[in-house]
C-alpha positions in Angstrom: 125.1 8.4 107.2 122.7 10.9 109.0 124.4 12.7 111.9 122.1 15.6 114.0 119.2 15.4 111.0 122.0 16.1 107.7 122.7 13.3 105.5 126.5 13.5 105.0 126.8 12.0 101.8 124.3 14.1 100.0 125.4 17.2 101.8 129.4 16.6 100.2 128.2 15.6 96.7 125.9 18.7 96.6 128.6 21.0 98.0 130.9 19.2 95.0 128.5 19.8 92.4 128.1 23.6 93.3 131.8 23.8 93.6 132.5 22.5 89.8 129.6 24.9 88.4 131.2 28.2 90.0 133.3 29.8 87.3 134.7 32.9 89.7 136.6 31.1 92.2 140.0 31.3 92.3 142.0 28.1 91.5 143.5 28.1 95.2 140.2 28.5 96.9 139.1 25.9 94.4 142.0 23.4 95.4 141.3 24.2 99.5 137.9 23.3 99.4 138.7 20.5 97.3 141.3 19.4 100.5 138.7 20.2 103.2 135.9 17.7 101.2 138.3 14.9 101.0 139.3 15.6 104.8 136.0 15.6 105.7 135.3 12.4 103.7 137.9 10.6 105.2 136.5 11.6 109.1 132.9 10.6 107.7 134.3 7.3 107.0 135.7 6.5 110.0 132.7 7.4 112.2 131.8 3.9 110.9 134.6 2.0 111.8 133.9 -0.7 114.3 135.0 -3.8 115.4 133.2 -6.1 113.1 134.5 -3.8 110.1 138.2 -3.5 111.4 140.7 -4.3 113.5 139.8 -2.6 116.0 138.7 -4.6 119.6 134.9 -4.6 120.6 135.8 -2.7 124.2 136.6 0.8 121.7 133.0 0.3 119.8 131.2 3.5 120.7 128.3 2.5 122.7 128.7 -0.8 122.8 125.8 -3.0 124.6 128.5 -4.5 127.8 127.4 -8.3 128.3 127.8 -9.2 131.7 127.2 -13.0 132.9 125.6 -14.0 135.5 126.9 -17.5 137.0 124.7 -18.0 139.9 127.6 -18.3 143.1 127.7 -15.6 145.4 130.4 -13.0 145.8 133.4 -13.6 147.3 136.5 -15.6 147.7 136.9 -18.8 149.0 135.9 -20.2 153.0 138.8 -20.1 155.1 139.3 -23.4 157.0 140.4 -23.3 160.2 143.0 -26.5 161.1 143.7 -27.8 164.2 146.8 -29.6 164.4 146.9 -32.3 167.5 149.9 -30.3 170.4 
């Protein structure tokens, strides 16, 4: 996934690979960037999460195409009808 111009997915494996070759980081800085990438993975992933992947409903798609039928009768309710009942 591409978001503003950086591929994600390349971007966290690259930041991984750098990670595991640096020798002079300490084990807890090691273990909170560790935390933050999987964090970050799990947000990625749901920025793809829609309705036809999930259960979520098609009206909380982001920018969603809104269908709207036309059926051809004009606006409004019904015709009142006036009745005249014989005095």
């Amino acid at each position: 996934m591409t978001i503003e111009n950086i591929e994600i997915e390349e971007t966290i494996k690259r930041v991984r690979e750098l990670l595991s070759e640096e020798k002079d980081i300490s084990p807890a800085l090691k273990a909170a960037i560790e935390v933050m990438m999987v964090a970050l993975t799990l947000v990625y992933k749901r920025l793809g999460i829609n309705s036809t992947n999930s259960s979520k409903p098609p009206s909380q798609d982001p920018n969603r195409k809104k269908i709207k039928k036309v059926s051809g009768k004009k606006a409004g309710g019904q015709k009142r009808i006036k009745e005249v009942y014989p005095s």
